[in-house]
SERO-4910 file (N, C-alpha, C, O; in steps of 0.05 Angstrom, whole numbers):
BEGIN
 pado doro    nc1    nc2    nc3   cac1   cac2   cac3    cc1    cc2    cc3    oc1    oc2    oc3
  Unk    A     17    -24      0      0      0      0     17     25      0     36     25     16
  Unk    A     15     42    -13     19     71    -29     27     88     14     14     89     35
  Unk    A     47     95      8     50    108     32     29    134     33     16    130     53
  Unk    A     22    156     22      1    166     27    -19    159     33    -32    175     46
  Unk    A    -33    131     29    -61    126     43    -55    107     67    -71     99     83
  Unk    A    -31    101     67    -28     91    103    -24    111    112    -39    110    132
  Unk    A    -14    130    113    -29    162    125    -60    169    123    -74    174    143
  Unk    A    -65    168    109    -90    166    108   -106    151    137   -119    158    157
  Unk    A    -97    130    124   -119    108    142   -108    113    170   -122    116    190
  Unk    A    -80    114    169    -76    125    204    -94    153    214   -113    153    229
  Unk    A    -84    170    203   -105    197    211   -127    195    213   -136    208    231
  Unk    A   -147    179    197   -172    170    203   -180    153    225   -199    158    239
  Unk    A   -163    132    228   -169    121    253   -166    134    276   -183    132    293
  Unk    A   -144    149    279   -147    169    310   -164    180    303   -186    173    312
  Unk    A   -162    198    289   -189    221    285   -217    212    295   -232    226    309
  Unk    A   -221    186    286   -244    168    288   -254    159    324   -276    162    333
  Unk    A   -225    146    341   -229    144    361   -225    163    386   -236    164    408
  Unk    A   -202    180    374   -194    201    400   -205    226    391   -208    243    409
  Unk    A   -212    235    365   -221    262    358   -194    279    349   -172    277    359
  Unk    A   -200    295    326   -175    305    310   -158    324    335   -134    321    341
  Unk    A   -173    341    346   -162    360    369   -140    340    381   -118    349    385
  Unk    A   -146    311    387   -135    294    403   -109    278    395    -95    263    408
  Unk    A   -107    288    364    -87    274    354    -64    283    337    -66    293    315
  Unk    A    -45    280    350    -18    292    339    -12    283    309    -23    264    298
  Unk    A      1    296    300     19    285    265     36    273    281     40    250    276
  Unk    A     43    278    290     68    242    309     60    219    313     69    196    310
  Unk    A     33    233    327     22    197    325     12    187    298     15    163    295
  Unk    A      1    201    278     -5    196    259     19    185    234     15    169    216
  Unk    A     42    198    239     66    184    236     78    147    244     85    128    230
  Unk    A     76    151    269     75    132    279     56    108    269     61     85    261
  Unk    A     38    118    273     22    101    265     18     84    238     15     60    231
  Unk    A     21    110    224     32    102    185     48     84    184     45     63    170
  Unk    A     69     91    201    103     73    200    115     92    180    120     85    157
  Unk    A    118    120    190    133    141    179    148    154    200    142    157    224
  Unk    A    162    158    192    190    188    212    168    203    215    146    200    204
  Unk    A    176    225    236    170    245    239    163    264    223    142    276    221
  Unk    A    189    268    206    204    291    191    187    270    157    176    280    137
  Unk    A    190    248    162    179    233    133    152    243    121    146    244     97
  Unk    A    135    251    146    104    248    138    101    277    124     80    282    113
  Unk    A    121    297    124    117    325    113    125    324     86    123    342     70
  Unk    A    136    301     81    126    295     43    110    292     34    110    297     10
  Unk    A     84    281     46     65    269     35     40    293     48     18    296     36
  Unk    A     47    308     71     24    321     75     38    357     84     62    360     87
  Unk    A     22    373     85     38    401     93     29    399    129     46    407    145
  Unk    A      6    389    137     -4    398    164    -23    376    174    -33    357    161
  Unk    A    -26    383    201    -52    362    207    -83    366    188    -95    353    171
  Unk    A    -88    396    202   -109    399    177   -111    397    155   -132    389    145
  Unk    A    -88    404    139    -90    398    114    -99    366    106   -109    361     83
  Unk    A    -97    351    120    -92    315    119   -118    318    120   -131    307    102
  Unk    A   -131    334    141   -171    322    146   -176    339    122   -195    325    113
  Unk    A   -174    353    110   -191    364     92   -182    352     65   -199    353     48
  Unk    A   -156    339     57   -146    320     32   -177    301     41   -197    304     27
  Unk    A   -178    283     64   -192    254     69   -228    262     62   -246    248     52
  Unk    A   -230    293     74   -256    305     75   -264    304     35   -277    287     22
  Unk    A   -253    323     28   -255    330     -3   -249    312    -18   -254    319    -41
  Unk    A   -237    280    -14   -232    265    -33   -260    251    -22   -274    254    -42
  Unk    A   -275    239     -3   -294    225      7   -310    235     -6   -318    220    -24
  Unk    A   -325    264     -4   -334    277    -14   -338    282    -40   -361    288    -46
  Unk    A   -321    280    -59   -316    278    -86   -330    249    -96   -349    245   -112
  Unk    A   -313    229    -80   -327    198    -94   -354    197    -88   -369    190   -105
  Unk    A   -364    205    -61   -407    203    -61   -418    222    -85   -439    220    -98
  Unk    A   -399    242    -85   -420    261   -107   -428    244   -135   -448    234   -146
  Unk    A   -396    248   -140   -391    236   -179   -408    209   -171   -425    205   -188
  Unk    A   -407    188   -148   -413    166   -164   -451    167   -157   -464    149   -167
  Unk    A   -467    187   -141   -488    194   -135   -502    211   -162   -526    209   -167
  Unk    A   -488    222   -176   -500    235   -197   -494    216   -220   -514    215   -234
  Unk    A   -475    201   -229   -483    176   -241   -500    159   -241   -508    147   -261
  Unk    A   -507    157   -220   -528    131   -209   -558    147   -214   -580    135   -217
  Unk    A   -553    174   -215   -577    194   -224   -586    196   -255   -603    208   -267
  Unk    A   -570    182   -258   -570    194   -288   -600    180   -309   -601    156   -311
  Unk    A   -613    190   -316   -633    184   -323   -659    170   -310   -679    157   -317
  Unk    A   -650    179   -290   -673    164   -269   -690    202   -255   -678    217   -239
  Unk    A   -718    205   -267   -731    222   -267   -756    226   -234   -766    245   -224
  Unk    A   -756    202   -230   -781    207   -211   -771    205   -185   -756    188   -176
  Unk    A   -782    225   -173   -771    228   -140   -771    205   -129   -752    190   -135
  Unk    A   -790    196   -114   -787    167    -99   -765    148   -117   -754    131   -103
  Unk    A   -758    149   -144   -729    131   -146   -707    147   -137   -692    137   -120
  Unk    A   -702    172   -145   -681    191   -141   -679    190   -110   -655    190   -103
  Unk    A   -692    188    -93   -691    182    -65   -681    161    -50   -667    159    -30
  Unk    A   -693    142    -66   -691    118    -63   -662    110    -65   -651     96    -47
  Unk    A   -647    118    -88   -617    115    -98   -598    132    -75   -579    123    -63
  Unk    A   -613    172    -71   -593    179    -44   -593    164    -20   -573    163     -6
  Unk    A   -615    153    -14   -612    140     13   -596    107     16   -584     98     35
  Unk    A   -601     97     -5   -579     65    -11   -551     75    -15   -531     60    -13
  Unk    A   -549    105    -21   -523    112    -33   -510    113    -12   -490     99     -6
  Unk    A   -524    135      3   -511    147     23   -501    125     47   -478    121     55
  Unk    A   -525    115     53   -526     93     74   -504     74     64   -488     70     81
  Unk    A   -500     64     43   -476     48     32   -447     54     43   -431     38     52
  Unk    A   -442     85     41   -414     99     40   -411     94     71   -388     90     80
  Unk    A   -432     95     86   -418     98    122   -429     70    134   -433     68    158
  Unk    A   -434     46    115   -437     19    120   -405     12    115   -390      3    132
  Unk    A   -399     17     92   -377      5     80   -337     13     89   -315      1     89
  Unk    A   -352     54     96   -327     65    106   -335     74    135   -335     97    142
  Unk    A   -341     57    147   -351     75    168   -338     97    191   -352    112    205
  Unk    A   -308     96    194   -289    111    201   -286    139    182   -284    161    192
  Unk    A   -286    134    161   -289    165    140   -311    178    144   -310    201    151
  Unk    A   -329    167    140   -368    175    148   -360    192    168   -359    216    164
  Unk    A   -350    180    196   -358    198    216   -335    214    219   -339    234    233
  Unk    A   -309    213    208   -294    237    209   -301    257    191   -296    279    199
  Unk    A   -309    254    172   -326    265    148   -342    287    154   -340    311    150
  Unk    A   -363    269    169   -388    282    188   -381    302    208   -392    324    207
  Unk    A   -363    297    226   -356    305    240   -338    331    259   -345    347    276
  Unk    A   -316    324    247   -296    344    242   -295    367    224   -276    383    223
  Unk    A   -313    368    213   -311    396    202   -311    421    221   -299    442    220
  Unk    A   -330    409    240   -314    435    263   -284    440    271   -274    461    279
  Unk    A   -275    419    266   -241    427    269   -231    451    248   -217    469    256
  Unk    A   -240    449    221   -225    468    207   -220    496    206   -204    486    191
  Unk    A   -218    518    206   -218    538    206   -231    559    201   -227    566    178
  Unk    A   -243    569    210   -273    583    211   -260    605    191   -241    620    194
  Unk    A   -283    601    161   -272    626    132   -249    629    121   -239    648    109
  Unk    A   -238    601    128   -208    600    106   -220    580     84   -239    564     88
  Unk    A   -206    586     59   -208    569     27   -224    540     41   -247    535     33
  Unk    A   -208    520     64   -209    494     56   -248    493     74   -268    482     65
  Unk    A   -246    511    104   -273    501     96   -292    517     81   -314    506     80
  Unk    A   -292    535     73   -303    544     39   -315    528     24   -338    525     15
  Unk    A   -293    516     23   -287    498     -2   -301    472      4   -318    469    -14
  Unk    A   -302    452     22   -313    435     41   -348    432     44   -364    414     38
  Unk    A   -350    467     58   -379    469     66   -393    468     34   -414    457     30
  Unk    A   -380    481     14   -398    482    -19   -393    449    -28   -411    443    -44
  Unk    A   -378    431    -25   -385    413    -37   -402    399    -21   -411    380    -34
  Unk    A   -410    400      3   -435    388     16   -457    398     12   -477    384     15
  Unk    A   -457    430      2   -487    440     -8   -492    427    -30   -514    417    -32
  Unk    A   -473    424    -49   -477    411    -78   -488    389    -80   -508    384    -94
  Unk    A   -471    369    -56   -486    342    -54   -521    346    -44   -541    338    -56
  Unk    A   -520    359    -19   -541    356     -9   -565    370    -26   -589    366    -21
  Unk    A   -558    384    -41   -583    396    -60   -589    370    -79   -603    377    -98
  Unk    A   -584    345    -80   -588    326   -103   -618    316    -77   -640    309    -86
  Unk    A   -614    316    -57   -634    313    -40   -652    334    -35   -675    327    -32
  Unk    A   -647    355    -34   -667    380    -29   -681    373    -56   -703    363    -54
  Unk    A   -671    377    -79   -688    377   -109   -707    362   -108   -730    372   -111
  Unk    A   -704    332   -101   -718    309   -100   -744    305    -79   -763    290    -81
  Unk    A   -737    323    -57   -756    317    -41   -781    341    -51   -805    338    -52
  Unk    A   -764    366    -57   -779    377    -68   -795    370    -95   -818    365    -90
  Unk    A   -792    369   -109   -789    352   -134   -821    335   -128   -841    340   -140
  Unk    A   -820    318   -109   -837    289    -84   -860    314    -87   -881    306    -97
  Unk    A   -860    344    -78   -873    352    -59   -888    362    -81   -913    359    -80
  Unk    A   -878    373   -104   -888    396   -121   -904    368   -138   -928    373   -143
  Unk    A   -897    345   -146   -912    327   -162   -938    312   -146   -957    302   -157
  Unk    A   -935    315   -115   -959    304   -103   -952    278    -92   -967    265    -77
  Unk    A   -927    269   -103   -918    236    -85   -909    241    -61   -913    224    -43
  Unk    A   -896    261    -55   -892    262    -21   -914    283     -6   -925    303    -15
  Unk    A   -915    273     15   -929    290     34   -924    303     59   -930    298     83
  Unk    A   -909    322     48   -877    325     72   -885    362     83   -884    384     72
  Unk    A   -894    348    112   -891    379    119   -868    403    123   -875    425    115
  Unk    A   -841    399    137   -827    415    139   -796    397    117   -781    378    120
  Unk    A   -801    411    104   -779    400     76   -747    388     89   -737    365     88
  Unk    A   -737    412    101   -717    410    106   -714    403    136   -690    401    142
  Unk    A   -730    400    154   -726    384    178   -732    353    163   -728    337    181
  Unk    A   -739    339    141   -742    311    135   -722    311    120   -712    288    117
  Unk    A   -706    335    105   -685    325     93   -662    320    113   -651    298    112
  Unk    A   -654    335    128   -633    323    150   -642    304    170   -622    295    182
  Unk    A   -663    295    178   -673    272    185   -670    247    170   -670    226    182
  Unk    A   -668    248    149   -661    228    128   -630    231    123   -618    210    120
  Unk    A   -621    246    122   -588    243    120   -576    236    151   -557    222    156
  Unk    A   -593    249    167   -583    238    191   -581    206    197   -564    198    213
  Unk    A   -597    190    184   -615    171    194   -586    151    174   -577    131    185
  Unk    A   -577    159    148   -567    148    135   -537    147    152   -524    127    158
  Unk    A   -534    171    157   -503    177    168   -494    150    201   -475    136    207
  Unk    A   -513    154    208   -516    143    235   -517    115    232   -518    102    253
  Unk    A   -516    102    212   -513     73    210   -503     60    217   -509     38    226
  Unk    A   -478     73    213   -451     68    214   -451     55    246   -440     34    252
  Unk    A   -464     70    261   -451     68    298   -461     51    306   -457     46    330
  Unk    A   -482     29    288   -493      5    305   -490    -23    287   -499    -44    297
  Unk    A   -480    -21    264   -474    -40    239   -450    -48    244   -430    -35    248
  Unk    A   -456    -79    244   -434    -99    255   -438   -113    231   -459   -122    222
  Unk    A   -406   -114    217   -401   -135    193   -412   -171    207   -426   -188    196
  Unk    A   -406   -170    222   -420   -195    234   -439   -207    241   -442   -230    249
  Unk    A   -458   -183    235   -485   -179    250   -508   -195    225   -498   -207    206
  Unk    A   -533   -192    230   -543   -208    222   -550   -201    187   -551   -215    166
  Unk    A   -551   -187    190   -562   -159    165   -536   -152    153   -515   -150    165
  Unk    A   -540   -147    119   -511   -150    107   -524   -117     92   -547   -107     92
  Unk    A   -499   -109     83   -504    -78     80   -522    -67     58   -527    -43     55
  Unk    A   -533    -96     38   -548    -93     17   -576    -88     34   -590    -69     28
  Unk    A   -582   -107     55   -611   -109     62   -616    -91     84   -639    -86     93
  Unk    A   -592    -81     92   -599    -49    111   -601    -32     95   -625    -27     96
  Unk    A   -590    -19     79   -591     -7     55   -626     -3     42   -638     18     35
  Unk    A   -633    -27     42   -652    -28     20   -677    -27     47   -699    -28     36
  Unk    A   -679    -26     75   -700    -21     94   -692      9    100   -712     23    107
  Unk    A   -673     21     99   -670     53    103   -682     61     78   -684     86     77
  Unk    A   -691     48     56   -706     60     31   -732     62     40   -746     82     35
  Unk    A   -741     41     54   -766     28     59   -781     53     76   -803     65     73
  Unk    A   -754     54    102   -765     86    122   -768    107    107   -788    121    108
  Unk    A   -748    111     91   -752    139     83   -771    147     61   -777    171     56
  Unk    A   -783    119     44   -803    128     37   -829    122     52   -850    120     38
  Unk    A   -830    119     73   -850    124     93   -849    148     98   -871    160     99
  Unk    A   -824    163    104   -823    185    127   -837    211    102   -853    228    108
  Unk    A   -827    207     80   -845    230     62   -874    222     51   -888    237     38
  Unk    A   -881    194     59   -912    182     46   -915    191     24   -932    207     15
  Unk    A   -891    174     10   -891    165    -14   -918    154    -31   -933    135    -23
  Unk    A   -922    169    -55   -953    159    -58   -951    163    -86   -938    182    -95
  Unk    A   -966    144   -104   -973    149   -137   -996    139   -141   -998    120   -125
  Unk    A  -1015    141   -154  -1036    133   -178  -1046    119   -147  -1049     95   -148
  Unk    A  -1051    134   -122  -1068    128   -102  -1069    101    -96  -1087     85    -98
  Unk    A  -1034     99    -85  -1023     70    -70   -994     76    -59   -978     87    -74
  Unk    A   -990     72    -46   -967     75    -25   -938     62    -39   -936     37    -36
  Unk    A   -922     71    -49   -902     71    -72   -883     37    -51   -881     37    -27
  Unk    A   -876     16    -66   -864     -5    -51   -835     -1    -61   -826     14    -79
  Unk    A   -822    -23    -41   -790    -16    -49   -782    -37    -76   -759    -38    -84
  Unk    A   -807    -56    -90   -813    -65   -112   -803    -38   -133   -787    -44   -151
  Unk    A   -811    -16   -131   -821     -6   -147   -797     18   -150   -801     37   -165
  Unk    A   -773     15   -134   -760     36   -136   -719     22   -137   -710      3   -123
  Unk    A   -706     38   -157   -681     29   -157   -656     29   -134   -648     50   -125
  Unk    A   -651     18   -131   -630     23   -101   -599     29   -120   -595     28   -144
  Unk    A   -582     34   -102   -554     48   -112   -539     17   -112   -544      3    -93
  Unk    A   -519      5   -136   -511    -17   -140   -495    -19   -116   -483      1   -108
  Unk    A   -492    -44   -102   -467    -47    -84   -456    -44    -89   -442    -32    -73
  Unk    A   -443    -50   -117   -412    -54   -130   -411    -21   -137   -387    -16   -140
  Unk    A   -421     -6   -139   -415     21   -154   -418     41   -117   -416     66   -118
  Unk    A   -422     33   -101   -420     50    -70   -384     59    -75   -366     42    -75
  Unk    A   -381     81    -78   -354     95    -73   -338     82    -37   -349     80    -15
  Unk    A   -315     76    -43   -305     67    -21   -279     90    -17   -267    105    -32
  Unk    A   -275     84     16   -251    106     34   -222     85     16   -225     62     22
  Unk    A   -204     89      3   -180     57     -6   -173     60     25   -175     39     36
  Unk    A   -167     73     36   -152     90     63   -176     83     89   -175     98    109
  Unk    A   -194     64     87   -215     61    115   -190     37    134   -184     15    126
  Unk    A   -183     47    153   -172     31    170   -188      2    180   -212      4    186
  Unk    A   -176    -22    181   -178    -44    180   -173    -61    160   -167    -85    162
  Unk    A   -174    -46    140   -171    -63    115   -140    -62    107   -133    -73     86
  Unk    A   -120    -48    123    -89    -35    111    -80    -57    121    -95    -76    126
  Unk    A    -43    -60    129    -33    -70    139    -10    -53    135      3    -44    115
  Unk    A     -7    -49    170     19    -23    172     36    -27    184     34    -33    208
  Unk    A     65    -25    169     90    -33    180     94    -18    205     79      0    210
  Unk    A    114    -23    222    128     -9    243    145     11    229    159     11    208
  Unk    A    141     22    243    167     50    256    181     58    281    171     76    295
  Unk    A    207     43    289    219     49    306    234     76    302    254     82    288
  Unk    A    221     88    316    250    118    326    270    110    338    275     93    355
  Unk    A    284    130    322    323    122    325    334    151    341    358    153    347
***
């Protein structure tokens, strides 16, 4: 593995269990199986490292969420695809999800990176605003406060992550495809006067869910003894 994403995946994992405030570029060094002085080839700063892991995560849900969009016209599917999508990315990465989610309070209040950061989350999250709206203005949803159900539903997706056990009984296709099931309950989903089924609507491919290469567990990281 590519010494930049065993940085990666180290920074993510502290970040993940002790919180970015909590974690040094030494230990994140360490952790890599990099020098000290080594890891400032591959990165300029701590922050700079969360906002590379932030904006590349970010980048793969968009591109591969507006693909998966692509010719698919009716709200309840377009919904149907953000919520398998989304729910996929923090089933599959679930250490990126919540540093992702998370830490953006770490960065720097009105500098470029979170600028830059907070607009590619509006971008994404308007593929959901459109759609629900979209639900509302065609008469299939029946959604009173728009945007308290849209972060209720991204919430609902994000949060998966904290109770989904690869071991557990439920595999990430068939959680996936019952967080479709809620959420088109939660807007009462409705057409040609019948309650829209998850028959009837496309889910986001497993094989096409954007993955962290850099989600800790999956690496294998040499030592670094200091000399």
């Amino acid at each position: 593995m590519e010494t930049e994403t065993r940085i990666r995946a180290a920074a993510v994992g502290l970040f993940a269990s002790r919180g970015y405030a909590a974690s040094s570029i030494r230990e994140i060094a360490k952790e890599a199986g990099v020098s000290n002085a080594g890891i400032y080839h591959f990165v300029d700063n701590k922050e700079a490292l969360l906002v590379d892991v932030m904006r590349e995560m970010q980048r793969k849900l968009t591109d591969a969420t507006r693909r998966a969009l692509v010719g698919v016209s009716r709200p309840e599917a377009r919904l149907s695809i953000l919520i398998s999508g989304l729910a996929g990315v923090h089933l599959t990465s679930p250490k990126t999800g919540l540093v992702a989610d998370t830490e953006i309070r770490a960065l720097t209040p009105g500098s470029g990176a979170h600028t830059e950061i907070i607009a590619m989350r509006d971008d994404y999250e308007s593929l959901w605003r459109d759609a629900i709206r979209d639900g509302v203005d065609d008469g299939v949803f029946r959604v009173g406060n728009q945007r308290l159900t849209r972060l209720a539903l991204l919430t609902m997706c994000s949060g998966a992550s904290e109770w989904y056990r690869p071991d557990g009984a439920d595999d990430v296709a068939s959680i996936s495809r019952e967080l479709v099931g809620i959420g088109l309950a939660a807007v009462r989903a409705r057409r040609d006067g019948r309650e829209t089924t998850l028959d009837e609507v496309p889910l986001f491919a497993p094989a096409d869910i954007p993955r962290a290469d850099w989600e800790p567990g999956e690496v294998t990281r040499p030592v670094w003894r200091e000399r």
